[in-house]
C-alpha positions, 0 to 999 in steps of 0.5 A: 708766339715767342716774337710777340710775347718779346715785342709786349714785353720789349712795348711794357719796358717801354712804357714804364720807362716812359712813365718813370721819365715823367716827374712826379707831380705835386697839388699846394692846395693839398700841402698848405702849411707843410713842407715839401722835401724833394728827395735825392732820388727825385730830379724834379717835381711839378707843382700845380695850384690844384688838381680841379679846374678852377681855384677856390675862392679865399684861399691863404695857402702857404708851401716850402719846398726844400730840395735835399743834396744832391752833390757832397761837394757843391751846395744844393739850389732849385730851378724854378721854371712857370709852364703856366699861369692864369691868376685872375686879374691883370699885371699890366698895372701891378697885382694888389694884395687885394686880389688873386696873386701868387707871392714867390720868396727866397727861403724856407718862410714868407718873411724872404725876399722875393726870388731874383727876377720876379715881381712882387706878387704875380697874377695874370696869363703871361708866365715868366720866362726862362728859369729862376734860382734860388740861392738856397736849397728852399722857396716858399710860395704863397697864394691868395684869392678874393671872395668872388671869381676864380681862373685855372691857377698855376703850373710850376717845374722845380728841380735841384741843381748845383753849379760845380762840375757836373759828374758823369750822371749829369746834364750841364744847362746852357745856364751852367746848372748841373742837374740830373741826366734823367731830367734829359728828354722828358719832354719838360724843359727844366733848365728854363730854356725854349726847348726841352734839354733833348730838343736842344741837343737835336736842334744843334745837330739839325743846325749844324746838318743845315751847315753842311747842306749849305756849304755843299750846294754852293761847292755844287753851284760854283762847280757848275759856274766854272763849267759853264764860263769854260764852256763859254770860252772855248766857244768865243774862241771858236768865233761862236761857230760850231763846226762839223763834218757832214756825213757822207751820202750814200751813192744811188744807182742810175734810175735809166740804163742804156739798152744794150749794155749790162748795169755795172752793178749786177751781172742779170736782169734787174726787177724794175730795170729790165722786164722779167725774162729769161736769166742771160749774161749780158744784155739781149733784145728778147723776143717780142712781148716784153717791151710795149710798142713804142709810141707815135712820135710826132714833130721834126725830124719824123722818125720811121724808127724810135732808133733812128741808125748813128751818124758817122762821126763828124771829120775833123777840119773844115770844110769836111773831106767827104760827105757827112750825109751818105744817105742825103740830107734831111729835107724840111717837112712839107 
């Protein structure tokens, strides 16, 4: 029970972190006339046309927002970044004063110049890019809309910066805006930029991961290059053959044994060679019934015993000393 009322209270922490980061959000159709001061303890605020879905019709709203110091030694600015816009009517030819359209000035009243890098009236579905800054510490914004039709309006990001030194608190834009650290990883993007400040920061780490992986694959590549070329030339310089030493075969016994004389191999009887008799040394003729009867030979010369006896060895010279045949010379069959 101690471990989860730690996690909910570990969750709740979270949470109202969570909720804190987010900024403080601001509807001008509820302010018209007034000023909107941005307190020191703010980093940002969103500003929205109107908490309902739709804009009313002839509507004559005016807005200033001032941003109080947020730096003792460096004059205070606003940041102004469009997270959308949907004013009925079209920019593609200009927006009339006639119509629905939004009017952005450089100063505490409507009789300012219209901020840098702004039209002159603003209306349509395409919000401007990246993050627009006034050269005092307020803007003054001021909406019109005609008698008939209506669209969502507008959602706007407002933060105060300075261009000096950013202290340790602070996050430096890529624009060199100094706002506050607790601006970082909201999930809104208040320096005007594609990404929120968080994302750009793991993006940059991402890249520089993408780096590192790709230099490593090509030392892999190369490596495995200067393997194979070596491989290839040891093999040219063999003359592409590759060469061996064949095993040695084991030596098998003879399949036929002379009768008579004992196999060299073992000093009894072996199964397969020598029928199943007695254990002698040596080899012997066992008594009959161990061999089969040998088989009627025809042809020439007829044989009255399977064993016909040795002849002599032939004399040496010619024509011989003696008799080669003792017994007679064999006669042809009749």
């Amino acid at each position: 029970m101690a471990k989860i009322a730690i996690c909910l209270k570990l969750f709740c922490v979270i949470w109202i972190t969570g909720i804190a980061a987010v900024p403080p959000k601001y509807y001008m159709d509820q302010r018209c006339g007034s000023t909107l001061t941005i307190d020191s303890s703010l980093p940002s605020i969103r500003l929205d046309l109107t908490r309902y879905s739709k804009y009313s019709n002839k509507m004559h709203c005016t807005l200033t927002v001032k941003a109080s110091n947020i730096s003792a030694k460096y004059p205070t600015r606003l940041l102004l970044v469009f997270r959308e816009i949907d004013i009925k009517g079209s920019d593609f030819f200009g927006c009339s004063s006639n119509d629905d359209v939004l009017y952005v000035y450089d100063g505490n009243s409507s009789s300012a110049p219209s901020v840098k890098g702004l039209n002159n009236g603003l209306c349509g579905e395409r919000e401007p890019r990246g993050g627009f800054m006034s050269s005092g510490d307020s803007l003054t914004f001021n909406f019109r809309s005609d008698w008939f039709g209506t669209d969502d309006g507008f959602k706007l990001l407002i933060t105060p910066f300075h261009t000096g030194s950013c202290s340790g608190s602070e996050y430096r834009c890529t624009g060199g805006q100094c706002i506050s650290g607790s601006n970082k990883c909201d999930t809104y993007r208040q320096c005007g930029e594609s990404l929120d400040e968080c994302e750009v920061t793991r993006t940059m780490s991402w890249i520089a991961g993408v780096v590192v992986g790709v230099v490593l694959i090509i030392v892999i590549i190369g490596v495995g290059i200067f393997c194979l070329k070596r491989f290839l030339r040891n093999r040219h310089s063999s003359g592409g053959v590759v060469k061996y030493t064949a095993a040695p075969q084991p030596t098998s016994p003879p399949m036929y044994q002379q009768p008579g004389v004992a196999p060299p191999y073992q000093s009894g009887p072996t199964p397969g060679y020598y029928p199943t008799g007695p254990d002698t040394t040596g080899y012997q003729q066992p008594a009959g019934g161990f061999y089969p009867p040998p088989p009627e030979t025809k042809g020439y010369p007829p044989q009255d015993n399977v064993y016909p006896p040795p002849y002599p060895p032939p004399q040496q010279g010619y024509p011989p000393a003696t008799n080669p045949y003792p017994y007679g010379a064999p006669t042809a069959p009749q």
